[in-house]
N, C-alpha and C positions, 0 to 999 in steps of 0.2 A: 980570165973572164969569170968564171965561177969562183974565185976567191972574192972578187970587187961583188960581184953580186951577193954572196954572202956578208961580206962588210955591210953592204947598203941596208941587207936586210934585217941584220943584228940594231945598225943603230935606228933604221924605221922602229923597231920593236922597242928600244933604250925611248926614243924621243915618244912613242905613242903611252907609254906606260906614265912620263915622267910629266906631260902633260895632262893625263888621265887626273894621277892624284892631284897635280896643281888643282883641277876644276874641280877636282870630289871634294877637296877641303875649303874650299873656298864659295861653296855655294850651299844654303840651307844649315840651320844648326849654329852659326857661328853670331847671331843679335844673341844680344844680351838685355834684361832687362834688371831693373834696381829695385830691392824692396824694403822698407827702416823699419829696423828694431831699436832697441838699447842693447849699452856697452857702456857699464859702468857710469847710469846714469845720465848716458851723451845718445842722441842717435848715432847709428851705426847703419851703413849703406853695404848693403850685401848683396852679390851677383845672383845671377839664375841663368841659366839659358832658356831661351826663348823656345818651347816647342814648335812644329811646324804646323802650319794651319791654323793656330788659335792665338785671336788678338790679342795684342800687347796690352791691354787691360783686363781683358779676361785672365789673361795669365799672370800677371803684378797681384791683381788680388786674391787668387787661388792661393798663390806664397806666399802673401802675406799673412793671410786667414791661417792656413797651415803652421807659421809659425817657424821656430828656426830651425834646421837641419841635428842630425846629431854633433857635428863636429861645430857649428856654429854654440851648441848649447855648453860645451865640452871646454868653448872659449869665453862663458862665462854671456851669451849675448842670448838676450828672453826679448818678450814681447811682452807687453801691458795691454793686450785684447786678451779679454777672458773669451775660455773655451765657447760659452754660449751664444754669445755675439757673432751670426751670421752674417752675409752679405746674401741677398733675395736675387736681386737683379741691378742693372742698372743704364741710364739709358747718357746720350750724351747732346746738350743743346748748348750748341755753337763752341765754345772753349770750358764748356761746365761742366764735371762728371754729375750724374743724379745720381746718389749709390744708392738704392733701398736696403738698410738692415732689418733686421728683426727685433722684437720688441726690446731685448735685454740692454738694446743703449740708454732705454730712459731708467731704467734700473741702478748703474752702474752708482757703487758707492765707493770712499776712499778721499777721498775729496777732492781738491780743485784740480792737483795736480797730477792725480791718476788721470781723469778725467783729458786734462789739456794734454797729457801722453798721447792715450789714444788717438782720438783724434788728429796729433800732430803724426804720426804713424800711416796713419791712412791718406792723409794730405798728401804729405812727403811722396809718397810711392804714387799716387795717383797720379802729381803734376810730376814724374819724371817721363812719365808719357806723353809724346810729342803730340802738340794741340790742346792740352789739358792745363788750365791755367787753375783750376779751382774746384772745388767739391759744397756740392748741397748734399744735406743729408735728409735722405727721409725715412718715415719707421711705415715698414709695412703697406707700404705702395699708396699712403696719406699724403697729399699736397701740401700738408702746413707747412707755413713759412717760418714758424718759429717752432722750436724742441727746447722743453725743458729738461734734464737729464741731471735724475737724482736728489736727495734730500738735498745738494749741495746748492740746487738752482741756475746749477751753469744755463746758459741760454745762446742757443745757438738762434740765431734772425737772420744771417744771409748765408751765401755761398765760401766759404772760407780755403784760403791763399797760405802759401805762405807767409805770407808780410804777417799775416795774422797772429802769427806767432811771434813774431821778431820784437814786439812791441806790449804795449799795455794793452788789453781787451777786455 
């Protein structure tokens, strides 16, 4: 009788442990989120994990702004956001991010296609968040519907998609 009860109570402890970890590894820690740099020229879709408690776009663009890791840099993959270019805030209506930057996006020189970089960098990681279909950009908490950005004149006038990219603009 005392052997069977010690049996019982070995594998109670076996099975209470081995479902313990099941649920510890399985819950919290394990979303991931996506954020685009370059890599050789091409975007490059890089993981993060998701910290806990803070939204999945607050967090996409904390790492993006940041920039790439050391072991990311190490494989040759950069970012085309200069250091100065913050993110303020940003709010979200209906499937649109509003990002508020700071002033240095109308600044940005190098031409058309630093320029269509960024931008496409920020897009890219914004709509991998679920509900987020498109980005307006704004400088410094200003409503304008259009942004001229740099001697080059790029002109941004709506909320920009990916399609936006895919094509002539």
């Amino acid at each position: 009788m005392r052997r069977l009860l010690l049996i019982l109570l070995v594998s109670g402890a076996v099975i209470f442990i081995y479902l313990g970890l099941f649920f510890l590894n399985t819950r919290g820690g394990g979303e991931k989120i996506t954020v685009y740099f370059y890599r050789y020229e091409q975007l490059y879709a890089a993981e993060r994990a998701l910290p806990e408690n803070i939204l999945s776009i607050s967090a996409a663009l904390q790492e993006l702004f940041a920039g790439p890791n050391t072991e990311e840099k190490s494989n040759r993959v950069q970012t085309m956001i200069p250091a100065d270019l913050k993110w303020r805030d940003f709010s979200i209506e209906k499937d649109i991010l509003v990002l508020n930057l700071n002033e240095p996006l109308l600044r940005i020189s190098g031409g058309y296609n630093v320029i269509d970089s960024i931008l496409k960098q920020i897009v890219f990681t914004a709509t991998e968040i679920k509900g987020i279909r498109a980005v307006r950009f704004q400088i410094s908490g200003q409503p304008e519907q259009t942004l001229i950005i740099g001697g080059e004149g790029y002109t941004i006038d709506r909320p920009l998609d990916r399609n936006y990219f895919a094509g002539e603009h």
